[in-house]
KOLGU-213985 format. One record per residue (C-alpha): x, y, z; residue number from 1. Coordinates in steps of 0.05 Angstrom, whole numbers, plus 5000, padded with zeros to 4 digits. Example, Ala and Ser with C-alpha at 12.3 -4.5 7.8 and 13.67 -1.06 7.14 Angstrom:
residues 2
(semi (5246 4910 5156) 1);
(semi (5273 4979 5143) 2);
This chain:
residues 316
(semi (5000 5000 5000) 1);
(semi (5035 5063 4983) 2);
(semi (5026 5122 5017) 3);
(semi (5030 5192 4989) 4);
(semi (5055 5256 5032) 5);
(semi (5089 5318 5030) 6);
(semi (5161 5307 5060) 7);
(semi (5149 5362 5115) 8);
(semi (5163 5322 5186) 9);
(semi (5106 5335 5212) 10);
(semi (5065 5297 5145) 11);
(semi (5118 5246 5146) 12);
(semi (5100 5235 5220) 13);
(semi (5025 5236 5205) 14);
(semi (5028 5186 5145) 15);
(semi (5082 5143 5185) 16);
(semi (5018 5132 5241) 17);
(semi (4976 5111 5190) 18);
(semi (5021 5066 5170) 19);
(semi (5029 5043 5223) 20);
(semi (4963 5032 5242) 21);
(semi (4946 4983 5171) 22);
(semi (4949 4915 5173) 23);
(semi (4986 4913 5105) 24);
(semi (5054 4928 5080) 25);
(semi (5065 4996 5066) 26);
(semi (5117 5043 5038) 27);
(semi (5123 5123 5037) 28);
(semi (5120 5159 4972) 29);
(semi (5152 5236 4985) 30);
(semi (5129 5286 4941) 31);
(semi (5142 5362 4939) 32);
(semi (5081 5402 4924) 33);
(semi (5066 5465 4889) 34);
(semi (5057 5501 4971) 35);
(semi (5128 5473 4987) 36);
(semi (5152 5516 4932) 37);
(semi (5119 5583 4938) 38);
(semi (5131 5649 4984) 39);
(semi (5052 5653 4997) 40);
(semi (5001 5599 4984) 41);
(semi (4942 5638 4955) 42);
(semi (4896 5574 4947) 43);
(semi (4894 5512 4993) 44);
(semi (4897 5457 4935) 45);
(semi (4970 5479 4926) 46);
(semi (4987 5438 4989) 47);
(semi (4954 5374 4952) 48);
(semi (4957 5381 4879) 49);
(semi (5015 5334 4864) 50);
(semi (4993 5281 4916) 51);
(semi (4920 5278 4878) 52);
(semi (4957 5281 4813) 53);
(semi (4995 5216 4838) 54);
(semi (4935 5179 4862) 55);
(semi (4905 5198 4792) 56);
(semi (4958 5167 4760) 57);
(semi (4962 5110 4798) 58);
(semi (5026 5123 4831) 59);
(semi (5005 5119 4903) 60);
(semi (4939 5082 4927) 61);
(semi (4923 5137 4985) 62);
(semi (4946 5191 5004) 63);
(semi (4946 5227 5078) 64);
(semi (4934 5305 5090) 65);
(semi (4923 5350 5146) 66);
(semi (4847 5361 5142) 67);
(semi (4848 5433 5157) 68);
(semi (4886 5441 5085) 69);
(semi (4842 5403 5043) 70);
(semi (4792 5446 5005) 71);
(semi (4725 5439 4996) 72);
(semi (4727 5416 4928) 73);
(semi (4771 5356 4914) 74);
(semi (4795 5326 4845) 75);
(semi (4742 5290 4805) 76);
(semi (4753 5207 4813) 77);
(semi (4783 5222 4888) 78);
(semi (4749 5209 4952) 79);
(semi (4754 5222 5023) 80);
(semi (4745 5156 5046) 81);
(semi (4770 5162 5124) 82);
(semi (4782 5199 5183) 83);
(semi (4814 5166 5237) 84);
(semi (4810 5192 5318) 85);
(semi (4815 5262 5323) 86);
(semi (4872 5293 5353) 87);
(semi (4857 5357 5392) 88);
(semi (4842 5413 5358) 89);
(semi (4853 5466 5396) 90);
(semi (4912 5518 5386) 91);
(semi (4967 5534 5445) 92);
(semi (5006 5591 5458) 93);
(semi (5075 5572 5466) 94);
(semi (5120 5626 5509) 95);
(semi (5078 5649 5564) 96);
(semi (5033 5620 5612) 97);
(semi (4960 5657 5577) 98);
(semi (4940 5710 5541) 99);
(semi (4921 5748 5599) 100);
(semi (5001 5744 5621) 101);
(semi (5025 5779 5561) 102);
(semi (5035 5851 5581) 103);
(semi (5014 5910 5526) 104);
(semi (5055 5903 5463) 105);
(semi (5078 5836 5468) 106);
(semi (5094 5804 5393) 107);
(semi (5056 5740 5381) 108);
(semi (5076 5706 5319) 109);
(semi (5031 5664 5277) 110);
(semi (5025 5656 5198) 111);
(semi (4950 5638 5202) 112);
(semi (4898 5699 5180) 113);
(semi (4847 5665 5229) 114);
(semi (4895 5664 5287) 115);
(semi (4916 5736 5278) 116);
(semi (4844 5760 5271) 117);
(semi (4830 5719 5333) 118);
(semi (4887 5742 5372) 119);
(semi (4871 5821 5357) 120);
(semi (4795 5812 5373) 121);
(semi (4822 5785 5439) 122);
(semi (4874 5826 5454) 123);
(semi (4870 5891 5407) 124);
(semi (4935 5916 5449) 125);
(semi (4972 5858 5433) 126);
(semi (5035 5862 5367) 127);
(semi (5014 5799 5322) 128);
(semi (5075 5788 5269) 129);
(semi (5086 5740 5218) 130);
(semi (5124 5678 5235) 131);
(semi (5137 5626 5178) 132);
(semi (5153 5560 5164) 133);
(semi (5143 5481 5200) 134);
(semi (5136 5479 5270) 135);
(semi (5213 5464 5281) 136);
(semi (5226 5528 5256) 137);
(semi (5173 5568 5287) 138);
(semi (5196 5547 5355) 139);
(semi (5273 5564 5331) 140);
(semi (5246 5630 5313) 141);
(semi (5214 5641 5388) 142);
(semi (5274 5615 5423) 143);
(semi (5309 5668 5377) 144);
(semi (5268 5727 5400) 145);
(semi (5241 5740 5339) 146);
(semi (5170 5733 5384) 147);
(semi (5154 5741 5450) 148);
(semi (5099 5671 5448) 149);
(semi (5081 5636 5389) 150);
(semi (5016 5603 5371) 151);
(semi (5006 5529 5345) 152);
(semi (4964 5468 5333) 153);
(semi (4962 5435 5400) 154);
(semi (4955 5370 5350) 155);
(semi (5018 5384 5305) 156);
(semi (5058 5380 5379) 157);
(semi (5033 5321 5400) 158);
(semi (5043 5283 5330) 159);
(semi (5116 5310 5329) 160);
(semi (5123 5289 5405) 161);
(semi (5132 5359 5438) 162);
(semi (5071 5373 5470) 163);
(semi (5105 5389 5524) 164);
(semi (5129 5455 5488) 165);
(semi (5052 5476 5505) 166);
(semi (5042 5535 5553) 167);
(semi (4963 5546 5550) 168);
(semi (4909 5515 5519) 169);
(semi (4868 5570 5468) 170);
(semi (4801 5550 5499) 171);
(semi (4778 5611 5474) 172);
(semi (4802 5619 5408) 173);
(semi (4760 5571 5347) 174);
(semi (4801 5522 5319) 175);
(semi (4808 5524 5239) 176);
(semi (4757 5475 5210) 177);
(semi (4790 5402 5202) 178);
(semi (4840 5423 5257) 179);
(semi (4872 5365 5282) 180);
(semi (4831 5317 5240) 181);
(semi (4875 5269 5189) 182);
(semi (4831 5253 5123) 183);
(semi (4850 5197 5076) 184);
(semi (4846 5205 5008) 185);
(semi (4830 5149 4956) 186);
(semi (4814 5145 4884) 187);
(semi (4730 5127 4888) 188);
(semi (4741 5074 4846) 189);
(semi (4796 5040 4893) 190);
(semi (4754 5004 4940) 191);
(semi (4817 4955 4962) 192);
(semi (4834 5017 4999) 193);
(semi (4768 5031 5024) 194);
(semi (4770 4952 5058) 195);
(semi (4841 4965 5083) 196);
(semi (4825 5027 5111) 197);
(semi (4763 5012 5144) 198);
(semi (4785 4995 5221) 199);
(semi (4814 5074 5224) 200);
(semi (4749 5094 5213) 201);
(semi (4727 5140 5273) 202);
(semi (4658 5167 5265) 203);
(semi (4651 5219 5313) 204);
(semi (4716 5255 5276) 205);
(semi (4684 5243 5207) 206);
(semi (4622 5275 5227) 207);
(semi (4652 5337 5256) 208);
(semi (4691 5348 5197) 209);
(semi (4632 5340 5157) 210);
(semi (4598 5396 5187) 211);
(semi (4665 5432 5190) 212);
(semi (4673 5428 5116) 213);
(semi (4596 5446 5106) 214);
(semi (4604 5509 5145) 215);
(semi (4663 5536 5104) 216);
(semi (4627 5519 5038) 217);
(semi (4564 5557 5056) 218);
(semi (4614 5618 5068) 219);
(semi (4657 5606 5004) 220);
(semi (4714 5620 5052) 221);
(semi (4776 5604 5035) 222);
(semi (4854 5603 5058) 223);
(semi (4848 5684 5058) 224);
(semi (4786 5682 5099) 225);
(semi (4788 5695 5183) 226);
(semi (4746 5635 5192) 227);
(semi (4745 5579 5248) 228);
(semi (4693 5514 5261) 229);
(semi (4696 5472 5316) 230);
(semi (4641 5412 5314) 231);
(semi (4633 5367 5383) 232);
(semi (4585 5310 5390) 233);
(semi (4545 5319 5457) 234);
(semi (4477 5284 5487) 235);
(semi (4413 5308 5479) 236);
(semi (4400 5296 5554) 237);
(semi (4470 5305 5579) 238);
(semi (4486 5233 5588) 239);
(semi (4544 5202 5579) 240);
(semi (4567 5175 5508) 241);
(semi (4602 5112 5492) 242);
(semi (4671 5134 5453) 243);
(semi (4640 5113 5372) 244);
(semi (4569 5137 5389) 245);
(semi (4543 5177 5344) 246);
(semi (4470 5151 5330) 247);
(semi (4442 5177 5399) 248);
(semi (4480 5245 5396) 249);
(semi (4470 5318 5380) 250);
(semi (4525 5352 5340) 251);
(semi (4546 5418 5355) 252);
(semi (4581 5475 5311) 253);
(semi (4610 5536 5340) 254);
(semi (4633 5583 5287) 255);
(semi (4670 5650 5283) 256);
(semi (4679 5697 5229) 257);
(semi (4724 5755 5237) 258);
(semi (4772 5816 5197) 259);
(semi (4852 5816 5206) 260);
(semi (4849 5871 5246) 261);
(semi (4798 5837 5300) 262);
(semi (4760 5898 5291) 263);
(semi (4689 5868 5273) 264);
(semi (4674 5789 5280) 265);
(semi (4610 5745 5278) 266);
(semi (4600 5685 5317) 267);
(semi (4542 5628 5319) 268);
(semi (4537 5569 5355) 269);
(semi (4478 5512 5337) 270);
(semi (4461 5440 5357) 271);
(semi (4419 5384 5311) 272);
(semi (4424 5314 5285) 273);
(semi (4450 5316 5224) 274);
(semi (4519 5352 5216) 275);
(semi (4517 5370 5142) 276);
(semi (4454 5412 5150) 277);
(semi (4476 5441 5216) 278);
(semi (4527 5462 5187) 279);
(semi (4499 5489 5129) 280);
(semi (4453 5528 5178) 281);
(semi (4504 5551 5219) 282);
(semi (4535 5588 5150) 283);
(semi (4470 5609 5126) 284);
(semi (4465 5649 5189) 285);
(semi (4522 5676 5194) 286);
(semi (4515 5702 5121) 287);
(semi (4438 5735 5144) 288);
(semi (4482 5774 5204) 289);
(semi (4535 5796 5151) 290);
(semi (4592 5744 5143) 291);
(semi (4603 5764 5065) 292);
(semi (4619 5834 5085) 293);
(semi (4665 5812 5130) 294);
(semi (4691 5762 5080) 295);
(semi (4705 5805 5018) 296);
(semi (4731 5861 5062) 297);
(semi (4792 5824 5086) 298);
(semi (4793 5784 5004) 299);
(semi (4792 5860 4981) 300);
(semi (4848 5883 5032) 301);
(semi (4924 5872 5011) 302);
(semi (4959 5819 5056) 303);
(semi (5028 5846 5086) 304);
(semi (5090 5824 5048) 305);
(semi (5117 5754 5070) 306);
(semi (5189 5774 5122) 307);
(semi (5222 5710 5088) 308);
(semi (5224 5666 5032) 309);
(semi (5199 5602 5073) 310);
(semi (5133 5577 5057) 311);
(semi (5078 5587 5112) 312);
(semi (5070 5515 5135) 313);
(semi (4992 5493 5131) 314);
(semi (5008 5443 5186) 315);
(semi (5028 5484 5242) 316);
């Protein structure tokens, strides 16, 4: 079974568990993608082109991505076909102990539009500034000074084993949509993959991103957009859940729509049965309280320049 990723450590980590997780022989294919080779990544399918092109053409059988960068639309012939247990997905600020502990003018680095916006509408007092490249390098860049704190994927840690380079939990801050989620990818017409696949399978994780993905479609948001979607399964009478129930549960979508400059945001939270639809709802209300405006005010505005010539990292 060969597996196709991008060579970044934190992919080759990701496909590695999958790995390691088949009962089947498998073997790694490495491929550089059009996002490994640019300054800025306008459009999210630059972080997956080549590895559809290679399950296309028959040169892997799956490939393993980083839900958060997989965009809504996918190449025709290729599936999603599994998501296995979801990691956390929240983000931590690495550096200082909160938020709150960061005096007035503190730098806070972070490549991701969603964070920044985030991170102003929290603290408007606060200096965000660009910090690029893989999670390695991010941290190199703190323990630099180039930053005061730093913000990552709480998920990306743990899968690289440094979780313990965590200072806070984000509770407070809504994760991008697929964060912390792994998504398989298949050709639809591949169902030996599909079979061996089938015991990674978590459904809880394949619902939320579901409505996840639902959420950002409704918007037509995109990499550019200051958008995050957390879906959680709870019970409709507060009772406790067996780990793979999802037939007896409500899902729930909190969602958050913001500008760069944290100056004006939107948020919606809503419960229901079935997660496409709630999701769907959850966009279509946002858009009735103004999320497009929001949305083609930051698409209309012109991004900062890029401080270096790394790419941004979609993983981190």
């Amino acid at each position: 079974m060969r597996i196709a990723t991008r060579g970044s450590a934190l992919a080759l980590a990701q496909a590695r568990w999958v790995a390691d997780q088949l009962d089947a022989r498998t073997s790694l294919v490495e491929i550089v993608t059009s996002g490994d080779l640019r300054r800025d990544v306008d459009d999210k399918r630059e972080w997956i082109l080549e590895l559809e092109e290679a399950l296309l053409r028959g040169d892997a059988d799956l490939a393993v991505h980083s839900a958060k960068d997989v965009p809504v639309e996918i190449a025709a012939g290729l599936s999603l076909v599994a998501s296995p247990v979801r990691a956390d997905p929240r983000d931590v600020l690495v550096g200082a102990s909160s938020l709150d502990a960061l005096p007035s003018g503190a730098r806070v680095g972070t490549s991701s539009l969603r964070r920044e916006a985030q991170l102003r509408a929290l603290r408007p007092d606060l200096s965000v500034v660009e910090l690029r490249g893989n999670v390695d390098t991010r941290l190199r860049k703190l323990a630099d000074g180039e930053a005061d704190a730093i913000v990552l994927a709480a998920a990306g840690l743990e899968r690289l084993g440094r979780s313990d380079e965590a200072s806070a939990y984000l509770d407070s801050m809504v994760p991008a949509a697929g964060q912390g989620t792994l998504v398989i990818e298949a050709r639809t017409d591949n169902s030996a993959v599909t079979e061996v696949i089938e015991s990674l399978r978590d459904p809880r994780a394949e619902e939320a991103l579901l409505a996840e993905r639902a959420v950002v479609a409704t918007l037509g948001a995109d990499c550019k957009s200051a958008v995050g979607v957390h879906a959680t399964h709870t019970a409709p009478q507060g009772e406790l859940l067996e780990a793979a129930d999802t037939t007896s549960s409500l899902i729930v979508v909190r969602a958050w729509v913001g500008t760069r400059d944290g100056s004006a945001w939107l948020s919606d939270e809503l419960a229901g049965a079935d997660p496409v639809e709630v999701g769907n709802e959850v966009g279509r209300r946002l858009l009735s309280a103004g999320a497009r405006d929001l949305l083609d005010a930051e698409e209309a505005a012109v991004a900062p320049p890029a401080r270096d010539g790394a790419s941004p990292g979609p993983d981190a």
